[in-house]
C-alpha positions in Angstrom: 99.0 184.3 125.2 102.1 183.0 126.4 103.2 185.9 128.5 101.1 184.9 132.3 101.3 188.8 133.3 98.8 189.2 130.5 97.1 185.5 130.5 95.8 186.4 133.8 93.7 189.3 132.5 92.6 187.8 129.5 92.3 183.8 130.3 92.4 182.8 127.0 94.8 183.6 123.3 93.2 184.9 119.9 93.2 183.5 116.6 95.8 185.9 114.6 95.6 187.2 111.3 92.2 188.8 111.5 91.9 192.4 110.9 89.1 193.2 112.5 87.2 197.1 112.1 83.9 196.4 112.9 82.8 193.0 115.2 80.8 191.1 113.4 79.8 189.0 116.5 77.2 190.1 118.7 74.4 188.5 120.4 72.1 190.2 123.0 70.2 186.6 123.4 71.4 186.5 126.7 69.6 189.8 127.7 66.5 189.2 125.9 65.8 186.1 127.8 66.4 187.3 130.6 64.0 190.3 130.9 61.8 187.7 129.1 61.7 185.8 132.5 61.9 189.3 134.4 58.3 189.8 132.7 57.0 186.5 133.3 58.1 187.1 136.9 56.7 190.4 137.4 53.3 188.5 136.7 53.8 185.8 139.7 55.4 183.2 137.2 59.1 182.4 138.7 61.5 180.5 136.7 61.9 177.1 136.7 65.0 175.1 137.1 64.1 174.0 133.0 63.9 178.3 133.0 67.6 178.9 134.9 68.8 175.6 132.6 68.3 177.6 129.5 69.1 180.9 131.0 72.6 179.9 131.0 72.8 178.1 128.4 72.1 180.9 126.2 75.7 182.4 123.9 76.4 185.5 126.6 76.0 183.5 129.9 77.8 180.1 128.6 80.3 182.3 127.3 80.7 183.7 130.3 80.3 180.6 133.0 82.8 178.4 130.5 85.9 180.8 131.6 85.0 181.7 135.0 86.2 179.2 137.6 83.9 180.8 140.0 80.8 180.0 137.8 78.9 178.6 140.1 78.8 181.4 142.8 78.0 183.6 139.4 75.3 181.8 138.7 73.9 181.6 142.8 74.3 185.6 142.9 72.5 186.0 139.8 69.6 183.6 140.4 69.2 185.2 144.3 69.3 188.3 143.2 66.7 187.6 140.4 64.1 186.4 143.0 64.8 188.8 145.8 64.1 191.8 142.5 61.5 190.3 140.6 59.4 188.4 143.0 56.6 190.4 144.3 56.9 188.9 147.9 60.2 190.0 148.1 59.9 193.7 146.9 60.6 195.2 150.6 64.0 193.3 150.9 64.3 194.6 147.3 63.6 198.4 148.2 65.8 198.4 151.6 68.5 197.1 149.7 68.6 198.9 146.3 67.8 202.4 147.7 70.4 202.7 149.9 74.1 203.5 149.0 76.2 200.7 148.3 78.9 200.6 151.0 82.1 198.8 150.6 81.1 195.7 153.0 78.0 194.8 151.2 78.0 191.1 150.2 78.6 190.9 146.6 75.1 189.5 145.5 73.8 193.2 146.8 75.3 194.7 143.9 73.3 192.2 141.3 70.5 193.6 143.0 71.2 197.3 142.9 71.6 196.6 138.8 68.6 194.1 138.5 66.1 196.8 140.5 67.3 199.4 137.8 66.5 196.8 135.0 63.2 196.2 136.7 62.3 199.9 136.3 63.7 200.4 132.7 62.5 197.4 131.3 60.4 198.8 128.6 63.6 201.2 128.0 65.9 198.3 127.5 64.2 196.2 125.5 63.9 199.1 123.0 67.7 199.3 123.2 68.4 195.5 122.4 66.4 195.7 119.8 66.9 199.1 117.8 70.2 200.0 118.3 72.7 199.5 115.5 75.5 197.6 117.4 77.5 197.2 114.6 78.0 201.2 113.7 78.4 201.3 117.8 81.7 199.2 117.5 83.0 200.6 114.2 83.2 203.9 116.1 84.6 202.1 119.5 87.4 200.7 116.9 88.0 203.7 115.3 87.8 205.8 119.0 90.4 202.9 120.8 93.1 203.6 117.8 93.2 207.2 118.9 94.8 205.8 121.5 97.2 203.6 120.6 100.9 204.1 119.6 101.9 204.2 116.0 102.9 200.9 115.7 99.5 199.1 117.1 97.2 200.9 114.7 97.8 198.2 112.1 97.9 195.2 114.1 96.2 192.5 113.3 93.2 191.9 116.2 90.7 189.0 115.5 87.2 189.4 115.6 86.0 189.5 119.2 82.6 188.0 120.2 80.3 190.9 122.0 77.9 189.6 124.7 75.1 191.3 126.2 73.9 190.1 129.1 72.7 190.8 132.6 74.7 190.2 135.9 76.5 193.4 138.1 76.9 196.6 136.9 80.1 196.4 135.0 81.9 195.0 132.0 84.6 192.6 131.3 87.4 191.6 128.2 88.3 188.1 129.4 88.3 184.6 127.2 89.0 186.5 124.2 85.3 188.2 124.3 84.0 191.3 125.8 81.1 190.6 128.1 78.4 193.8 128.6 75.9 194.1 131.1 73.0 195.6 129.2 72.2 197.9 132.3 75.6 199.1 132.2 75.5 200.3 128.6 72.2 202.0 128.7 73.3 204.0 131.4 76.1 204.9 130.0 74.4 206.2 127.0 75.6 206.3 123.3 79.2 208.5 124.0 79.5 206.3 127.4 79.2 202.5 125.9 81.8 203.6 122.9 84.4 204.6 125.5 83.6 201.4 127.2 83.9 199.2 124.4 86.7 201.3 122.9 88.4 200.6 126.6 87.7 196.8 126.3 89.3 196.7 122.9 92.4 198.7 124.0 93.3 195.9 126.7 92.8 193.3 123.1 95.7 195.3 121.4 97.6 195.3 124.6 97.7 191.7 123.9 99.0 191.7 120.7 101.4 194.4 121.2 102.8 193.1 123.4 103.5 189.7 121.9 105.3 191.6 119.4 107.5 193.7 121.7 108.3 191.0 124.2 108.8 187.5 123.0 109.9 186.1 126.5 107.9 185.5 129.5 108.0 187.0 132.9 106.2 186.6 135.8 108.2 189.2 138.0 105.9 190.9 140.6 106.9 194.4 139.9 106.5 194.0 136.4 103.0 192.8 136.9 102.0 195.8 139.4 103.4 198.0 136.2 102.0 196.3 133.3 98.4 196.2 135.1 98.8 200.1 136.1 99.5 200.7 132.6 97.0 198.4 131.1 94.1 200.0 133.0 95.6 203.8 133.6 95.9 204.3 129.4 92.5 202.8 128.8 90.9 204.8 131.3 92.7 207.6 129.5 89.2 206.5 127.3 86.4 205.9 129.7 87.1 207.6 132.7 89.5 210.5 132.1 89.3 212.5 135.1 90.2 211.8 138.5 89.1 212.2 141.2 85.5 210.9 140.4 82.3 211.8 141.2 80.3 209.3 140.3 81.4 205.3 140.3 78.6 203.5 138.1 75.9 202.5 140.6 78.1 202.2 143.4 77.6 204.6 146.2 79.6 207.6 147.7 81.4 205.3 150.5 82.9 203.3 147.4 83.7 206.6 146.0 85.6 208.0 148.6 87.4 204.7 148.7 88.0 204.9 145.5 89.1 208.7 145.4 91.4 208.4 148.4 93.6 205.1 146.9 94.1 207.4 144.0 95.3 209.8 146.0 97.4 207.9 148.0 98.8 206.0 145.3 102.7 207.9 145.7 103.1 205.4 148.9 102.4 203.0 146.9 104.5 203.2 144.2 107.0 203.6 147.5 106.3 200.2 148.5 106.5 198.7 144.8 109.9 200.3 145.1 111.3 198.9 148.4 110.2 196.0 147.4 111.6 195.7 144.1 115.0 196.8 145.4 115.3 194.8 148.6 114.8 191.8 146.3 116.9 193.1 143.9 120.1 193.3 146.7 118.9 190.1 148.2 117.3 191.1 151.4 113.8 189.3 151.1 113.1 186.2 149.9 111.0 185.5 146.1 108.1 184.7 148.1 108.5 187.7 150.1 108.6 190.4 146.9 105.4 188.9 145.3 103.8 191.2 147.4 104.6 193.5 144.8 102.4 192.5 142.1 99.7 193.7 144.7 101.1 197.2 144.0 98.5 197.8 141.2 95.1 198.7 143.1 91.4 198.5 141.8 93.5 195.8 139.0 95.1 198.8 138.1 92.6 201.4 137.9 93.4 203.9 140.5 97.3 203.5 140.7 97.5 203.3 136.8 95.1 206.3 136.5 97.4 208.1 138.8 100.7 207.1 137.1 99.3 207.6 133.2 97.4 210.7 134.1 100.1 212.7 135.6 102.1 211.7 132.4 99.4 213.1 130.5 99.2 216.1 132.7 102.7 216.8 133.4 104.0 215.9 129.4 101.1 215.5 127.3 98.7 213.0 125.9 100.9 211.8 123.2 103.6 210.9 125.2 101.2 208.8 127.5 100.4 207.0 124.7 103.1 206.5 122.9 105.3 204.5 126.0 102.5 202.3 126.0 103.4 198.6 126.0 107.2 200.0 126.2 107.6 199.5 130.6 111.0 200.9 130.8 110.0 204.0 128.4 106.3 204.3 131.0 108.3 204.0 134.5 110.9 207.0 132.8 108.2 208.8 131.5 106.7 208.6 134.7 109.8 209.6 136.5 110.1 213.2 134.3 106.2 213.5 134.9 106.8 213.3 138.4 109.7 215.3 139.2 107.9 218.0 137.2 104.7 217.5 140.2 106.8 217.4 143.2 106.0 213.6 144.1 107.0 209.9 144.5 110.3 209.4 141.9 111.2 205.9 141.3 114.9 205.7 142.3 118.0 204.6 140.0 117.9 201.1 141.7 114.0 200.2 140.8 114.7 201.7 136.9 117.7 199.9 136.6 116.1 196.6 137.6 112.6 196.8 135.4 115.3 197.7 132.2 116.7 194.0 133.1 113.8 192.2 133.5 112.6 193.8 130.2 115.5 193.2 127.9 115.9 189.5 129.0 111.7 189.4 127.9 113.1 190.9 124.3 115.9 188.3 124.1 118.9 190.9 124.8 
């Protein structure tokens, strides 16, 4: 897409013209194989470097690796993580890791670990799940669940088909590189109701794309913009997978993340502050452009716990249609906001900041 606020998120643009209600392109090779080698390991047979070669190679992971730059530390985590689970020698650095809480320092390949060890117990389970479930009649009710969400005018959009991967890596799922990548531990937890809101929350960031290509031919890459468009783009699809705040459970992280997580939402009115002062000091030339791209930090958890905050008081304070319908439209979400907000006695975004995001928007429709 040519708009970089929304490149960013989703790395790569889609073929148009495709009206897409079911996707009819899945492959859980990825996951097979790699409880395949799980098995084999289990029984003192570790993977070879020919075993990791074609690991990789398979549609999920090369899909994967080809739009991550990072691909290399991916692959590291995942292989350490692998051994440290499924290698008999290691089980006691397995169990003092895995059954204790994950706290927010823990190096990142802890949390492939944490996921692989509940793989490794619920092997039998998954495998079941690859191969019996009806992935197809999954996503035609995640397409039809994301449109219930969607403004009037998205509905009808044209979306191309998007490639589903499932696959095996940390506990969570990703829309990037015009594919949606699952981890298979992820959705089995998550259970039937759970992996349709997740796929139906996946999709919604897709039409995001497309809508707003329509709505705003220009490109921007203003800061506040960005905090706004990625509190939106997360906030309204959570409005799908994760509807309540504050949470009580985060996945497989543990209750140190949680609180974390809890108490940004919460403080998320002091943010919106700072997204503010920022904005407005720019705007009457009293930092520098380097200085106010601290703003596009104003959009925590990529959105998820500021966004929640913002869309869900929306929806709390003026319903769930309204929510929905300002999606894609910024000017229409920072007002909306703004009545939501007065109405709940907190953080108002002044005249000033309003004034400015209308600008910035119009010159992106050509006015």
């Amino acid at each position: 897409m040519k708009h970089c606020i929304i490149t960013i998120y989703f790395l790569a643009s889609f073929i148009g013209g495709i009206q897409a209600q079911t996707s009819k392109s899945y492959s859980i090779e990825s996951a097979v194989r790699f409880i395949e080698l799980a098995r084999a390991a289990e029984q003192g047979k570790q993977p070879s470097e020919a075993d990791w070669e074609a690991l990789f190679a398979t549609k999920g992971y090369q899909s994967f690796f080809s739009i991550r730059t990072d691909w290399k530390e991916w692959q590291q985590n995942i292989r350490k993580a692998f051994t440290t689970v499924f290698d008999p020698a290691c089980r006691a650095m397995a169990d003092s890791i895995a059954l204790q809480p994950m706290a927010t320092d823990a190096p990142f390949e802890n949390y492939f670990i944490v996921n692989f060890y509940q793989i490794r117990q619920r092997m039998d389970s998954l495998e079941h799940f690859l191969h019996h479930s009806d992935f197809e009649q999954l996503m035609k009710q995640a397409y039809s669940r994301v449109k219930e969400f969607l403004p009037a005018d998205a509905k009808d959009l044209p979306l191309a088909d998007l490639p589903m991967f499932y696959l095996a890596f940390d506990p969570e799922s990703r829309a990037m590189g015009g594919a949606v990548f699952f981890d298979i531990n992820q959705v089995y937890e998550d259970g039937k109701e759970g992996f349709i809101n997740t796929a139906a929350h996946e999709l919604h960031h897709h039409y995001m794309d497309a809508l707003w290509d329509l709505r705003y031919p220009k490109d921007s890459d203003d800061p506040a913009l960005t905090a706004l468009v990625y509190n939106q783009m997360e906030g309204t699809a959570d409005l799908i997978s994760k509807p309540e705040m504050p949470v009580t459970k985060l996945g497989l992280y543990g209750p140190e993340i949680v609180k974390m997580y809890n108490d940004d939402y919460a403080a998320t009115p002091e943010v919106l502050k700072q997204l503010d002062n920022l904005t407005c000091d720019y705007a009457a030339g009293k930092i520098t452009a380097e200085q106010f791209e601290e703003a596009a930090g104003c959009a925590h958890f990529g959105g998820h716990t500021t966004g929640d905050y913002m869309v869900f008081l929306i929806r709390d304070q003026l319903g769930l249609q309204t929510a929905i319908d300002c999606f894609c439209d910024i000017p229409a979400f920072v007002r909306r906001y703004n009545e939501a907000a007065a109405k709940a006695d907190t953080y108002v975004f002044s005249d000033a900041f309003v004034q400015y995001i209308d600008k910035v928007c119009q010159e992106m429709k050509g006015e």
